[in-house]
N, C-alpha and C positions, 0 to 999 in steps of 0.2 A: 863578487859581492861578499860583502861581511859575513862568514858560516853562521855566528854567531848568534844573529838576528836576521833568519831565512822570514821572506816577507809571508804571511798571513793569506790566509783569505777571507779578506775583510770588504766590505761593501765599496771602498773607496781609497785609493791609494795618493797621499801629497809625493807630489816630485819637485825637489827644488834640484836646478844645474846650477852650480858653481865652478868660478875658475878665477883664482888668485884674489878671493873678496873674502877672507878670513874674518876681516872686523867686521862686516855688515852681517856675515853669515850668522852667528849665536844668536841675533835678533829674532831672524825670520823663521830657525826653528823652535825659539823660545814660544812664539807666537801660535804656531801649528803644537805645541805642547795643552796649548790652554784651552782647548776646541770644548764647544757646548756639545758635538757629537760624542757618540760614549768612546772615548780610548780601545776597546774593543772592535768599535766597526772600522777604523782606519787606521792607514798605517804610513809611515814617512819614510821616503827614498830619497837621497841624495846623490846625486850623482857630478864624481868630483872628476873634474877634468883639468884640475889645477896645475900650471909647468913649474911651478914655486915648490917642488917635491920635499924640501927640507922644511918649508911653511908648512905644507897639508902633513907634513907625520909629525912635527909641533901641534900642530891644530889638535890633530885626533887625538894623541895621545895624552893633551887635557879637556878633549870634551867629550870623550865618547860614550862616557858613563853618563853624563850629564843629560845628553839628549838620547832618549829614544827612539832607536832611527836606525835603520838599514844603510848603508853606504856602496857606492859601487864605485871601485876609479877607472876609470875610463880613457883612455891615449888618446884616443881620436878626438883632436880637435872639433872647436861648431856645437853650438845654440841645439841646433836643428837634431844632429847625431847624439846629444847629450840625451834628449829629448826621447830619440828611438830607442837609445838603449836603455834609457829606463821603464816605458812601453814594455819591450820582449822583456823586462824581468818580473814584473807583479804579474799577479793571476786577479788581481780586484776587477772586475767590471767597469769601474769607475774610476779615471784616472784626471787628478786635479794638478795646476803648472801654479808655482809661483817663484816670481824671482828672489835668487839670494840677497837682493836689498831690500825686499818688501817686507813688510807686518800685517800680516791677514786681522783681520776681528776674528772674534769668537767665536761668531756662527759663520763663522766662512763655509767648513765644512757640510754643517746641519745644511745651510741654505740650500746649495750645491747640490748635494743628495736630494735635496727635498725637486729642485725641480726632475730631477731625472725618474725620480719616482711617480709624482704627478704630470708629465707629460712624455707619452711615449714618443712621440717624433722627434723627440728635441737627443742632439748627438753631438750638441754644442753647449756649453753654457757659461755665463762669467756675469762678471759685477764691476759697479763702480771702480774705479784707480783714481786714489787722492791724491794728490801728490806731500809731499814732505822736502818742503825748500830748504838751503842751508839759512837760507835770511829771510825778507820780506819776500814776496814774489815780486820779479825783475816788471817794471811799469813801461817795458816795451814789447811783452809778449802779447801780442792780437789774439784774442780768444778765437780766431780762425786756428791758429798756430800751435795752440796748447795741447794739441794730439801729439806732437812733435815730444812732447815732455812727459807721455805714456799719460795722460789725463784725460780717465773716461766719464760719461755720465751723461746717461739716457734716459733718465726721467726716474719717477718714482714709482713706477708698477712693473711687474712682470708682464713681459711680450714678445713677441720672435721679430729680430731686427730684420729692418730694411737691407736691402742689396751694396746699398751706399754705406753701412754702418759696421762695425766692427769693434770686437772685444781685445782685450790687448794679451798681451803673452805671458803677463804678471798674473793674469786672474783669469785663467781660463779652464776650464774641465770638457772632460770627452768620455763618451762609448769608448771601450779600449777595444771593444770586438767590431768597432765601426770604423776607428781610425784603422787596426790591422786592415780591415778591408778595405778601406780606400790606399794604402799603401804608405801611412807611416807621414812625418813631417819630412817637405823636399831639403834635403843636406843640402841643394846650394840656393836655400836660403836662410835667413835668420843670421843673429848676429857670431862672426868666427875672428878673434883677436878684434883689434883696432877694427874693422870693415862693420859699418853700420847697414848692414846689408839688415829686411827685413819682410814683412808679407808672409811667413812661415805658415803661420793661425790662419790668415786670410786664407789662402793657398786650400787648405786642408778641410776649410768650413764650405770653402766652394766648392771642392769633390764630394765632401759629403750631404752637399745638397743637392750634385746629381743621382746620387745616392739614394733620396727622399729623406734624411733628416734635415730639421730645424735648428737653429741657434737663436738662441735664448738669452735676453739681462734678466736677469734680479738683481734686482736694487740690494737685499739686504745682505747679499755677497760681497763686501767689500774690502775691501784692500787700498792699504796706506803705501805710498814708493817713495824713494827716498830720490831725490832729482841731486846727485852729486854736484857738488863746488863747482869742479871744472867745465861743466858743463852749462852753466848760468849764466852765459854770454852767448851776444847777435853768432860771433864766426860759429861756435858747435854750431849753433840750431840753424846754417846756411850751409853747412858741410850733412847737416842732418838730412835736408831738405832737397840734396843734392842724390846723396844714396836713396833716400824715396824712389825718385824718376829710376834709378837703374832696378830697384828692388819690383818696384811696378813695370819696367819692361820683361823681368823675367821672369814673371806670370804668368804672363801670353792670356792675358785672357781678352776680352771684349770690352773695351772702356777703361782698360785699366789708366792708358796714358792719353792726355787729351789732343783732338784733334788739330793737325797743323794750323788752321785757320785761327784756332783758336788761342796757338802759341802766338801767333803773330798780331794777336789783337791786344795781349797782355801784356807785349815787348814795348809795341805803340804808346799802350796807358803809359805805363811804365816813364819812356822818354819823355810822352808832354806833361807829368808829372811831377816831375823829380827838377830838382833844383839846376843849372848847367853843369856842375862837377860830380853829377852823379851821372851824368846820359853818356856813360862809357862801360866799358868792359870791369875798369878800376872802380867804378860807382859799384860794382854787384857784390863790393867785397870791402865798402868800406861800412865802420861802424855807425849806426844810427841810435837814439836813445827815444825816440816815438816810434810808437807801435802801428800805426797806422803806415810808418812810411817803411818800415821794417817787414811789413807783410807783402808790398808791394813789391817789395826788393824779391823775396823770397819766391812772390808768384814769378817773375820776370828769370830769374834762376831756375825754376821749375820749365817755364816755357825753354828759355835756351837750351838747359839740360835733354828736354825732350825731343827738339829740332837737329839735335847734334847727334843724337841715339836714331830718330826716324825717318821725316823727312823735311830735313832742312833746306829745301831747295828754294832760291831767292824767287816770292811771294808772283812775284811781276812777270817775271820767266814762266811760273806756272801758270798764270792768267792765260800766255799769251799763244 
């Protein structure tokens, strides 16, 4: 870690992980500068696991003065292990996640604090995720499907989410002496290079609910993300929907992936749905521009992917 700037013991520590995202990066610390919390009670970690090594020592050595900010480089590849390591390095109580292409608001901080403060159970907490399109938003994304695009939003009041609900990994804070205790974000998951592996947060809110903490929205935590270019088409957000099924099989929990019955009843909609030149294999992979038949596509991917991972045994054989 930077000697330089040894972290504080301050009420709440930001941790952003970076890896090869130079230009989005200046934003999302610009943003963590501007906090309605006092500069004193928090304090910013970065942790860079960047492979662009001639990038990150360009990078540093014009912004270091710029931003105020502990740094840490990190080798070890992984979302997940960025994450830990920045964990064992603050001693804050309070440890808050935002992605290197995100823009917090102002009271991101204050909010954050404020529920940990007023609610002892809560060992989780986050807020809204806007999104920030490159263009219009795309008019075949099914407001089913818009989680896919890290877009959260649970209403306008402070509450402890349902079983079925979840914070995203842009805008989330934690107990630091709750996560040490339940052992940390799982390294094989969350996102490492190319592999949209994910479920980390999930994963980590579920142990520490058999823990006895709660997870908690506040609305007025919020956080802007940036939905990159290449990412604003049907095939990502089918290759997205793909890693989902693997990232929920390796949770192992209860319900994570849905019941074969139930894959096979969404492959059926699926076929007497779709037009003739989609009721193939090569239909699950061709582009669509309505949303309603893009989601369908996506559920029918989701079911196959699930049957191929569990138990894809032909429906009629198991009847019989």
């Amino acid at each position: 870690m930077d000697a330089a700037h040894p972290l504080a013991d301050k009420a709440i520590c930001a941790i952003v992980c970076t890896q090869n995202r130079y230009d989005v990066l200046p934003d999302a610390l610009a943003s963590l500068m501007e906090q309605t919390l006092p500069r004193a009670e928090y304090d910013v970690l970065v942790v860079d696991n960047s492979t662009d090594l001639k990038g990150r020592k360009s990078f540093w050595q014009r912004h270091r003065k710029r931003f105020d900010a502990a740094v840490e480089f990190a080798p070890t590849p992984g979302l997940s292990a960025a994450r830990n390591r920045g964990i064992h390095i603050t001693e804050a109580p309070l440890v808050a996640f935002c992605d290197d292409d995100a823009v917090v608001s102002s009271g991101w901080l204050e909010a954050l604090v404020g529920v940990f403060r007023a609610e002892p159970k809560a060992g989780v907490a986050g807020g809204p995720v806007i999104p920030i399109w490159p263009g219009s938003p795309p008019a075949w994304l099914h407001p089913w499907l818009s989680g896919f695009f890290t877009v959260v939003d649970h209403g306008d009041r402070r509450r402890t989410l349902a079983k079925n609900e979840w914070l995203a990994g842009t805008n989330v804070a934690f107990r630091r002496d709750a996560v040490l205790q339940a052992g940390g974000f799982d390294e094989n998951l969350g996102r490492r290079s190319s592999l949209l592996l994910s479920n980390e947060e999930i994963a980590l809110a579920r142990r520490l609910a058999e823990l006895g903490y709660d997870t908690f929205y506040e609305p007025s935590a919020a956080v802007h993300h940036k939905v990159h270019a290449d990412r604003v088409n049907p095939a990502w957000l089918r290759r997205r929907v793909a890693w989902q099924v693997i990232s929920d099989a390796l949770v192992h929990a209860p319900n994570a992936l849905p019941e074969p019955d139930q894959c096979w009843r969404k492959i059926s909609d699926y076929m007497l749905r779709m037009p003739p030149e989609m009721r193939t294999m090569r239909g699950l992979l061709l582009d669509v521009d309505d949303a309603a038949t893009l989601q369908r596509q996506c559920d029918a991917i989701t079911a196959f992917m699930t049957l191929l991972m569990t138990d894809g045994k032909d429906p009629e054989a198991r009847i019989k």
